[in-house]
NURO-925435 format. One record per residue (C-alpha): residue number from 1; x, y, z. Coordinates in pm, whole numbers. Example, Ala and Ser with C-alpha at 12.3 -4.5 7.8 and 13.67 -1.06 7.14 Angstrom:
2
<r><seq>1</seq><X>1230</X><Y>-450</Y><Z>780</Z></r>
<r><seq>2</seq><X>1367</X><Y>-106</Y><Z>714</Z></r>
END
This chain:
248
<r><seq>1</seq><X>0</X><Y>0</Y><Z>0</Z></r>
<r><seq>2</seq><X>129</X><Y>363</Y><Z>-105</Z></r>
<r><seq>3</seq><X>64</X><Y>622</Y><Z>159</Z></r>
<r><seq>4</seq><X>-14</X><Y>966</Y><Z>102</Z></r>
<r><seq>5</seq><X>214</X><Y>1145</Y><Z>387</Z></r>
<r><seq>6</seq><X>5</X><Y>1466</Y><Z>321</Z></r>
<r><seq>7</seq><X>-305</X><Y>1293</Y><Z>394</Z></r>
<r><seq>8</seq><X>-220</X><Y>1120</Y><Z>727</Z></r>
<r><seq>9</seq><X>-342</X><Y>1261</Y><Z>1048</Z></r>
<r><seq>10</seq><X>-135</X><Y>1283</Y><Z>1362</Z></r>
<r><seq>11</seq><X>-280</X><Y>1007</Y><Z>1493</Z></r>
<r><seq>12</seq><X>-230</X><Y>764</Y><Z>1208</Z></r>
<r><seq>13</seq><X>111</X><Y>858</Y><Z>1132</Z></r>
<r><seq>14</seq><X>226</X><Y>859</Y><Z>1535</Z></r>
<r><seq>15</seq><X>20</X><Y>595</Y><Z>1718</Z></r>
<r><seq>16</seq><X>256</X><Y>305</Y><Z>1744</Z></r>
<r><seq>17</seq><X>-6</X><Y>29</Y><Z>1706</Z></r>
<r><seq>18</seq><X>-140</X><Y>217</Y><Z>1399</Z></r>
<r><seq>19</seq><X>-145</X><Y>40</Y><Z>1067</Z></r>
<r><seq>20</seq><X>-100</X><Y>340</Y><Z>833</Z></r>
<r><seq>21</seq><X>241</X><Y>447</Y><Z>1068</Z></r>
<r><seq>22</seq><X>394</X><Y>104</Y><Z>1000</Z></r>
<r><seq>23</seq><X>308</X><Y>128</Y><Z>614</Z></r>
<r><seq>24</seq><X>503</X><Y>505</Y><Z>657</Z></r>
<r><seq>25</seq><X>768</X><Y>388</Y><Z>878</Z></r>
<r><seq>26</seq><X>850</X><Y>90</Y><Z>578</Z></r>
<r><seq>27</seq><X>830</X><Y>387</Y><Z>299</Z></r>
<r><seq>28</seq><X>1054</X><Y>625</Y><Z>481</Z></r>
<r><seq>29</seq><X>1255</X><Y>333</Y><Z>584</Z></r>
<r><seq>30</seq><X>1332</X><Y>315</Y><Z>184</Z></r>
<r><seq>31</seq><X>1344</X><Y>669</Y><Z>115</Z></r>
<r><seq>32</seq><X>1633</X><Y>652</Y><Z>376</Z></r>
<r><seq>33</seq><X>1834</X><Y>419</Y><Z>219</Z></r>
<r><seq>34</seq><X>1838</X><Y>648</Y><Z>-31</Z></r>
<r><seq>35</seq><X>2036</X><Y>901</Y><Z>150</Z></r>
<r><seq>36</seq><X>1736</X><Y>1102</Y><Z>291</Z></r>
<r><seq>37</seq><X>1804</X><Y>1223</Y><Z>658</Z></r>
<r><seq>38</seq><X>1450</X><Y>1126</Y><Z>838</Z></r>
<r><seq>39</seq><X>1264</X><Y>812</Y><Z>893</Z></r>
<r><seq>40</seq><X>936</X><Y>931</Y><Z>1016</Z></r>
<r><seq>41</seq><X>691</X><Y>1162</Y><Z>759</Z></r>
<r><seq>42</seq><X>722</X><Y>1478</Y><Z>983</Z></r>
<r><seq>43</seq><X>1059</X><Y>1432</Y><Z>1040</Z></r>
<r><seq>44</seq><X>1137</X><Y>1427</Y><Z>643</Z></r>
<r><seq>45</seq><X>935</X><Y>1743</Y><Z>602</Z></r>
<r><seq>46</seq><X>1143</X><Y>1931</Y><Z>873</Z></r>
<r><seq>47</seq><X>1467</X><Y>1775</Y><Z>723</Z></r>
<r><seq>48</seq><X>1410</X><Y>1705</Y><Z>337</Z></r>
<r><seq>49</seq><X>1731</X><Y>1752</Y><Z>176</Z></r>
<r><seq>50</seq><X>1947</X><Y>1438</Y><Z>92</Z></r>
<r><seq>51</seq><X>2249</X><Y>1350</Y><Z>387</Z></r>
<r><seq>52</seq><X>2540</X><Y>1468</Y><Z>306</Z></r>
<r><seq>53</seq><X>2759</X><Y>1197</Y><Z>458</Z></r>
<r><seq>54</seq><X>3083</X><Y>1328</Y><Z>411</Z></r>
<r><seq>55</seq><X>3066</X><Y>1599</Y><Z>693</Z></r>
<r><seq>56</seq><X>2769</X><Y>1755</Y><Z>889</Z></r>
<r><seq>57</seq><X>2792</X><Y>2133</Y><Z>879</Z></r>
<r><seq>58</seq><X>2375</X><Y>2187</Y><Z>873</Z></r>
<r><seq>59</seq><X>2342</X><Y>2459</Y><Z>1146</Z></r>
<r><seq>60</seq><X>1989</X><Y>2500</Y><Z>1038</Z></r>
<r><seq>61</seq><X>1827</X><Y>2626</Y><Z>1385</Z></r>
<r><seq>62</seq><X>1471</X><Y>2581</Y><Z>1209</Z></r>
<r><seq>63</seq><X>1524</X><Y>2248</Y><Z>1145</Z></r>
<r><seq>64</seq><X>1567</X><Y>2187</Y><Z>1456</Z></r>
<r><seq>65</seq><X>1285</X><Y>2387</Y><Z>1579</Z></r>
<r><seq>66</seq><X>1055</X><Y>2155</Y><Z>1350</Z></r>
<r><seq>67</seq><X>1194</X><Y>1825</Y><Z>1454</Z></r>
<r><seq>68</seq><X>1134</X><Y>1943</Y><Z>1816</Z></r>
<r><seq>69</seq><X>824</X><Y>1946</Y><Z>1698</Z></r>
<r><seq>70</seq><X>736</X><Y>1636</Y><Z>1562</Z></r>
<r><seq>71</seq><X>938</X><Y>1451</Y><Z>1842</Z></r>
<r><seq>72</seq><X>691</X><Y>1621</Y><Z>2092</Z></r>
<r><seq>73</seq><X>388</X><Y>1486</Y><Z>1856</Z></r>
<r><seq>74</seq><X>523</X><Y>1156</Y><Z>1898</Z></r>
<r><seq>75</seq><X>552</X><Y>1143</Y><Z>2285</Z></r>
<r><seq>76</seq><X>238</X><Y>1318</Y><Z>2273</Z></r>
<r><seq>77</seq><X>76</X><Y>1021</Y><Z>2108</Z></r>
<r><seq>78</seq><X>191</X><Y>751</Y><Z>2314</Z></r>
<r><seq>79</seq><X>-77</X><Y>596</Y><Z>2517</Z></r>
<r><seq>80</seq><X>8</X><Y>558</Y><Z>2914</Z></r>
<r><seq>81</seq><X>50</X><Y>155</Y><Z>2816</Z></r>
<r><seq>82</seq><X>288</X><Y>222</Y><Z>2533</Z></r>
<r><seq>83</seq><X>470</X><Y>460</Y><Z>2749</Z></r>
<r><seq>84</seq><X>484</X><Y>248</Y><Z>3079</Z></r>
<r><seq>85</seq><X>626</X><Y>-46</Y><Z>2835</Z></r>
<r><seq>86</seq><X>884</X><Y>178</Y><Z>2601</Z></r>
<r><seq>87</seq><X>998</X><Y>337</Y><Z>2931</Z></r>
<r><seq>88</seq><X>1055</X><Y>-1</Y><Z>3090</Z></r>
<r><seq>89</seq><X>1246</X><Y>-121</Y><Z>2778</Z></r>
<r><seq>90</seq><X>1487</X><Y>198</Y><Z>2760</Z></r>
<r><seq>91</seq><X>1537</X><Y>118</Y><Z>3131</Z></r>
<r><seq>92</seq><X>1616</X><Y>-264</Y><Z>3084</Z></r>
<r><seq>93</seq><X>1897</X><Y>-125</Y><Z>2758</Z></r>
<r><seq>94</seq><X>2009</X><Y>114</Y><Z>3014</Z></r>
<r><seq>95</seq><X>2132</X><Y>-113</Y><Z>3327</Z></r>
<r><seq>96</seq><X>2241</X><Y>-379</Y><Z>3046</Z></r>
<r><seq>97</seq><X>2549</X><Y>-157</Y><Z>2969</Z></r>
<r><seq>98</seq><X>2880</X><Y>-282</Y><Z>3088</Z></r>
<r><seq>99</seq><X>2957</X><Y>67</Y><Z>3263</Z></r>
<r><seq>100</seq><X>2610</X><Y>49</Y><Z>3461</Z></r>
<r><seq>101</seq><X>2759</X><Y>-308</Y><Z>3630</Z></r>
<r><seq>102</seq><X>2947</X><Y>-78</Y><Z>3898</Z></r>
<r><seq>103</seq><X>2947</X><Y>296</Y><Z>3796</Z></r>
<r><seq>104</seq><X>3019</X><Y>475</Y><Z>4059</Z></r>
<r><seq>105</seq><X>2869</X><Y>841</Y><Z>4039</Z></r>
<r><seq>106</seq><X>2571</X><Y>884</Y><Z>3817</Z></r>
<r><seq>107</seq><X>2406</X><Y>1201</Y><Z>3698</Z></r>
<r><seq>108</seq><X>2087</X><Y>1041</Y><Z>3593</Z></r>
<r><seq>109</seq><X>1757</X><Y>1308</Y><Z>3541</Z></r>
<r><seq>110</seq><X>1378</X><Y>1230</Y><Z>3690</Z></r>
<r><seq>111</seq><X>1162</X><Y>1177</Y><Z>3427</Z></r>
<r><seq>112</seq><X>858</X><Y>1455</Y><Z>3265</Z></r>
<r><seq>113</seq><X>581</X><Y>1239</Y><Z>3279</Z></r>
<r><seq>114</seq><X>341</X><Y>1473</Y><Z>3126</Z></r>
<r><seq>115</seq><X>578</X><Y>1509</Y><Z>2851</Z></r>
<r><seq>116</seq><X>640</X><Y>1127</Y><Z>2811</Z></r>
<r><seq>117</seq><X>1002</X><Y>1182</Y><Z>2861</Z></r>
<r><seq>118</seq><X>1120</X><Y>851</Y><Z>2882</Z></r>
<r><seq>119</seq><X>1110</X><Y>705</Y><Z>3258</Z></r>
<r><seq>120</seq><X>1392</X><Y>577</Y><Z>3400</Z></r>
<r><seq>121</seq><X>1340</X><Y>561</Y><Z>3757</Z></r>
<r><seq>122</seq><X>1319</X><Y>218</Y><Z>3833</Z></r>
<r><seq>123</seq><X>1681</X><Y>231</Y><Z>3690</Z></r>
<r><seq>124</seq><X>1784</X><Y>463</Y><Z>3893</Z></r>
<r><seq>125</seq><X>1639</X><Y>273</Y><Z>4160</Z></r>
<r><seq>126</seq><X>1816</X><Y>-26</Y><Z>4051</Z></r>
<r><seq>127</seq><X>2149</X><Y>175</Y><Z>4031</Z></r>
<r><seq>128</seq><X>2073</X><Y>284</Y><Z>4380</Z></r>
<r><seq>129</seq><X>2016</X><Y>-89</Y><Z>4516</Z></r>
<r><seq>130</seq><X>2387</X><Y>-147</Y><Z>4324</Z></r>
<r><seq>131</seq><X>2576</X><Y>84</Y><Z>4534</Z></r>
<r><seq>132</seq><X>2614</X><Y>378</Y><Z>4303</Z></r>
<r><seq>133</seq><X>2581</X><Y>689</Y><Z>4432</Z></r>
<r><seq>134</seq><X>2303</X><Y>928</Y><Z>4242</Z></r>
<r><seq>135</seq><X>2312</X><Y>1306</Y><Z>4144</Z></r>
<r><seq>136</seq><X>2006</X><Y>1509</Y><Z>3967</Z></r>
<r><seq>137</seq><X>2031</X><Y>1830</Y><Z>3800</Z></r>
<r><seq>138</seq><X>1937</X><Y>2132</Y><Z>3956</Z></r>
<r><seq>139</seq><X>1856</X><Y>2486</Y><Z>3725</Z></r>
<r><seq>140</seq><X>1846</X><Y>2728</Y><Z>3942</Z></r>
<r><seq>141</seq><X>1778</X><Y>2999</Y><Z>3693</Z></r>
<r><seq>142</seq><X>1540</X><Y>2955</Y><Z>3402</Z></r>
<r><seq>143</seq><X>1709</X><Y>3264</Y><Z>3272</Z></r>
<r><seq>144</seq><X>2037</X><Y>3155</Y><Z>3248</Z></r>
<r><seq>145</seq><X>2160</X><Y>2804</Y><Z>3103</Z></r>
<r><seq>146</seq><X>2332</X><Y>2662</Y><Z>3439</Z></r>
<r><seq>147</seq><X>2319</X><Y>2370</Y><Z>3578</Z></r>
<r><seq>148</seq><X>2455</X><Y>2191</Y><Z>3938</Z></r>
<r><seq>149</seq><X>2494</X><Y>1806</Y><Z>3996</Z></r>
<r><seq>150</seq><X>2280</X><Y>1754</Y><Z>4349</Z></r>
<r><seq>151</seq><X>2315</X><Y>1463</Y><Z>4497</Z></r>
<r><seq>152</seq><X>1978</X><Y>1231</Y><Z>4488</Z></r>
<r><seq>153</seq><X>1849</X><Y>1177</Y><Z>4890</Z></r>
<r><seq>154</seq><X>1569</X><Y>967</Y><Z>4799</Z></r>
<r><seq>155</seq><X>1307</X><Y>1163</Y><Z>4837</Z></r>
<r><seq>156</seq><X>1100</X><Y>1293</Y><Z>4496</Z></r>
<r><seq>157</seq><X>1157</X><Y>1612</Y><Z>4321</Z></r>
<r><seq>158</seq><X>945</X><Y>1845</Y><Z>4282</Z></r>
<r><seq>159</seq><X>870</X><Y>2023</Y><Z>3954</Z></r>
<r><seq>160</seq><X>899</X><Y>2380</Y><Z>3932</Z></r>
<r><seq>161</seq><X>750</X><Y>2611</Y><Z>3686</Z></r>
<r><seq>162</seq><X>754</X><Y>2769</Y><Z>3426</Z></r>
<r><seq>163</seq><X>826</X><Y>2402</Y><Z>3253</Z></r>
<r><seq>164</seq><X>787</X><Y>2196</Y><Z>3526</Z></r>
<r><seq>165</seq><X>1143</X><Y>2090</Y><Z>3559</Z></r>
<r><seq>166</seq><X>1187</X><Y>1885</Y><Z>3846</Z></r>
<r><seq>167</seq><X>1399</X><Y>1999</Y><Z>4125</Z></r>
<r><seq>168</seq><X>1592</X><Y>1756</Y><Z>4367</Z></r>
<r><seq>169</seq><X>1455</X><Y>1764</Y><Z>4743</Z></r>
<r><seq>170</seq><X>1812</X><Y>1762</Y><Z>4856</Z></r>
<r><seq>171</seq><X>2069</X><Y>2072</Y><Z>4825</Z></r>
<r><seq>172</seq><X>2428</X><Y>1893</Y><Z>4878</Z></r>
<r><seq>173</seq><X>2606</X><Y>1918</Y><Z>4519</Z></r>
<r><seq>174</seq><X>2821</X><Y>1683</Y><Z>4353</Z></r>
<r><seq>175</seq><X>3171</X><Y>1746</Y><Z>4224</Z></r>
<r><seq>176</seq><X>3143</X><Y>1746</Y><Z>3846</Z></r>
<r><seq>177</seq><X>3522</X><Y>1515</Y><Z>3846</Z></r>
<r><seq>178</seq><X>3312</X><Y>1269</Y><Z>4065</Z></r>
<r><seq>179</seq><X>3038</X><Y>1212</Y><Z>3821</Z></r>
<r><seq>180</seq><X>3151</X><Y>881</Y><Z>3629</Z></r>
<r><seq>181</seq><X>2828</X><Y>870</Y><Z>3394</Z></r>
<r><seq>182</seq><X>2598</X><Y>1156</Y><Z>3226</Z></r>
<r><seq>183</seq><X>2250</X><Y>1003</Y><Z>3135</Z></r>
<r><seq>184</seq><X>2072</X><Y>1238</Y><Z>2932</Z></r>
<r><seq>185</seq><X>1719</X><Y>1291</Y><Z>2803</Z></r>
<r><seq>186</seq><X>1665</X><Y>1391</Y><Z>2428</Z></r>
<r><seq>187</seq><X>1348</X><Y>1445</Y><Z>2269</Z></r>
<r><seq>188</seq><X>1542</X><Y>1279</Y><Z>1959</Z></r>
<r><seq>189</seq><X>1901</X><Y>1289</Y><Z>1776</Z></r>
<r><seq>190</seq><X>2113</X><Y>1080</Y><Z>1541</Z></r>
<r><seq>191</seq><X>2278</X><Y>735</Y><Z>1512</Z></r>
<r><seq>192</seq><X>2613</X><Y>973</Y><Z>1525</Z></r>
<r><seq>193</seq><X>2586</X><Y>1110</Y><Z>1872</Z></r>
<r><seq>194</seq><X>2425</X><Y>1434</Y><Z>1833</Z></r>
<r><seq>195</seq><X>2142</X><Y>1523</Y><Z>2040</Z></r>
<r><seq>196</seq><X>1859</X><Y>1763</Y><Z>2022</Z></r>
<r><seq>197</seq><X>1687</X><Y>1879</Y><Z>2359</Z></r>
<r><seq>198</seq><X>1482</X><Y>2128</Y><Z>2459</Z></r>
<r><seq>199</seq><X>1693</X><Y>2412</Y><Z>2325</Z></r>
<r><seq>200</seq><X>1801</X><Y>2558</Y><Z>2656</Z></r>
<r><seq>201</seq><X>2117</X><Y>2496</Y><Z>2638</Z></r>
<r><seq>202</seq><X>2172</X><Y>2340</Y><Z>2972</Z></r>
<r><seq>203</seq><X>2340</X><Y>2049</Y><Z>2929</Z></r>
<r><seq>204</seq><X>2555</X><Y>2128</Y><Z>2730</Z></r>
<r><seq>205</seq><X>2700</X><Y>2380</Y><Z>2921</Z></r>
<r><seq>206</seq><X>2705</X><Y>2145</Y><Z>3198</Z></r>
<r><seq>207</seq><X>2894</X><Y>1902</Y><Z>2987</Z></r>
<r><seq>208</seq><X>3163</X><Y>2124</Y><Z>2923</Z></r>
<r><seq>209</seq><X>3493</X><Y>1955</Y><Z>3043</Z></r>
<r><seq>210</seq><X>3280</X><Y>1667</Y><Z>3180</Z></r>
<r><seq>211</seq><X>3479</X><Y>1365</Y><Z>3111</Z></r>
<r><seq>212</seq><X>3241</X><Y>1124</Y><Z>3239</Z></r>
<r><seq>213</seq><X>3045</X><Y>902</Y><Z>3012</Z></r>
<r><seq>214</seq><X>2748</X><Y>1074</Y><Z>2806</Z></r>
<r><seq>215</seq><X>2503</X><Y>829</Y><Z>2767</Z></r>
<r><seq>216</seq><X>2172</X><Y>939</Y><Z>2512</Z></r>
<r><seq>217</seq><X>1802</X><Y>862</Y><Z>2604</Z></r>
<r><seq>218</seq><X>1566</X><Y>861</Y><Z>2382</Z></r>
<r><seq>219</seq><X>1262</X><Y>632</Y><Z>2151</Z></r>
<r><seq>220</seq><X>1399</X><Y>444</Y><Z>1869</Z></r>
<r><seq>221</seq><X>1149</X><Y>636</Y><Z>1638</Z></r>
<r><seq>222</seq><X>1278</X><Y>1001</Y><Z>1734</Z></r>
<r><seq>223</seq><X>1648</X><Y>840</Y><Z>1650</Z></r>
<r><seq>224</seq><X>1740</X><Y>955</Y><Z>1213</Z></r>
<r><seq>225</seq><X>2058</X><Y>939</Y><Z>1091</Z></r>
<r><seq>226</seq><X>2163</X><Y>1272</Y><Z>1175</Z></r>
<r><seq>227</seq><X>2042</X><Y>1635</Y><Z>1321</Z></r>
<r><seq>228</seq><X>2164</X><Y>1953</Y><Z>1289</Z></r>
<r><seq>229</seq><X>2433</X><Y>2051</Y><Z>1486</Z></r>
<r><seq>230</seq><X>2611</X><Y>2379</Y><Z>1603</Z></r>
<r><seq>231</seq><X>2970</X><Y>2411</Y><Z>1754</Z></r>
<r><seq>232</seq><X>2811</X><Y>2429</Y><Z>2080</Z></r>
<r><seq>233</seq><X>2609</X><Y>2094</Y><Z>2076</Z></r>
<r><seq>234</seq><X>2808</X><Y>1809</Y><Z>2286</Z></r>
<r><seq>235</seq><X>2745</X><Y>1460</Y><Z>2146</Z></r>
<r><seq>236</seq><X>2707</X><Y>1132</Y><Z>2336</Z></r>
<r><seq>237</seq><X>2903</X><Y>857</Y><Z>2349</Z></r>
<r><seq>238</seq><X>2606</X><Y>606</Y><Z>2390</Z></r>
<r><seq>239</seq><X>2306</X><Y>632</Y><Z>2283</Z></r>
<r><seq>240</seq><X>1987</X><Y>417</Y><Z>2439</Z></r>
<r><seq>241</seq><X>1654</X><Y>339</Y><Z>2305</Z></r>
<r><seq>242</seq><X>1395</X><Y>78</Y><Z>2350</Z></r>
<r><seq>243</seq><X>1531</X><Y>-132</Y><Z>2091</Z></r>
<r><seq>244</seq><X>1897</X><Y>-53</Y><Z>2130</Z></r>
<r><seq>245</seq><X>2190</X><Y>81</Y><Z>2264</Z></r>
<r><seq>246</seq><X>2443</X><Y>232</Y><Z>1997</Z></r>
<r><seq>247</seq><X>2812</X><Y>282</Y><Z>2106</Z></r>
<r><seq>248</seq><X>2946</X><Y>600</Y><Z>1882</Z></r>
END
């Protein structure tokens, strides 16, 4: 069956159990091995020109703007079962790295469940149960891209507006050279490492100089072959989805 991308709505094109999105998934698929840069229909829109594989020097900020976009369409779509299983999935790839086994210091995130960002507590509480020691992010300033390492007490955050970013109970920072591992949430990126947030800028200032492990979190859907990037974007070593974990 051909699909008419123009014609789909949101909900055919996004809803994982739909048949129309696995039809467009296998058509993009094929566009992409023809060099095009996006799997998913909205994706290709944002992004249509062909991948130039030789370098990646596409500083296009509205590209970006539009994939932000259609990543938050897909988490949007997600139904709370799809979400409590893809969640659960990217948690099981997550503890099945070697570097999770006995890592030390991790700088792990608490999920945005109302934004479907992928939920990795019951990792963290896993880490926890390991021995290794936990640190959130705190962002003190929504004006101002900064970000501290706090170290995680138990006890829940507690999101804060205007976004609803959730701020650790405790106050005791961590030492940036004791963090061992980075996990990070992305709304989406590509296969080569680069990552595209929420445009804030705050971790990547924070990873600055880090030279602890950057590991990726994202779906497998909101993962193309490649993003734009700027000088200022830090890639990840590792990148984790529900299907996968890619080594860069």
């Amino acid at each position: 069956m051909l699909v008419n991308f123009n014609s789909l709505t949101k909900y055919e094109i996004f809803n994982p159990e739909s048949s129309l999105a696995r039809t467009s998934q296998s058509q993009a698929l094929s566009r992409r091995e023809k060099g095009y840069i996006a799997s998913w229909p909205c994706m290709r829109d944002a992004l249509p020109r062909p991948m130039d594989t030789t370098t990646n020097t596409n500083t296009d900020t509205t590209g970006k703007s539009r994939l932000r976009k259609c990543f938050g369409a897909y988490r949007e779509a997600l139904t709370e079962a799809e979400y409590a299983r893809r969640s659960a999935q990217i948690a099981t790839q997550l503890l099945a790295l070697p570097e999770m086994d006995s890592p030390g210091c991790v700088h792990a995130y608490w999920p945005m469940v109302e934004r479907r960002e992928p939920d990795i507590r019951s990792a963290i509480a896993q880490l926890r149960a390991q021995g290794a020691e936990i640190a959130l992010p705190l962002t003190p300033d929504t004006r101002v891209p900064v970000m501290y390492a706090v170290r995680y007490d138990g006890r829940d955050p507690t999101p804060e507006p205007p976004w609803g970013i959730p701020r650790p109970a405790g106050c005791e920072q961590v030492p940036p050279d004791c963090i061992d591992a980075v996990i990070v949430p992305m709304l989406g990126g590509g296969r080569d490492g680069r990552r595209i947030g929420y445009g804030k800028g705050y971790y990547d200032a924070f990873l600055q100089g880090l030279r602890a492990l950057r590991i990726g979190i994202t779906y497998a859907a909101c993962l193309l072959d490649s993003v734009p990037s700027e000088p200022h974007d830090i890639p990840m070593d590792v990148l984790v989805t529900e299907q996968e974990a890619i080594r860069i």
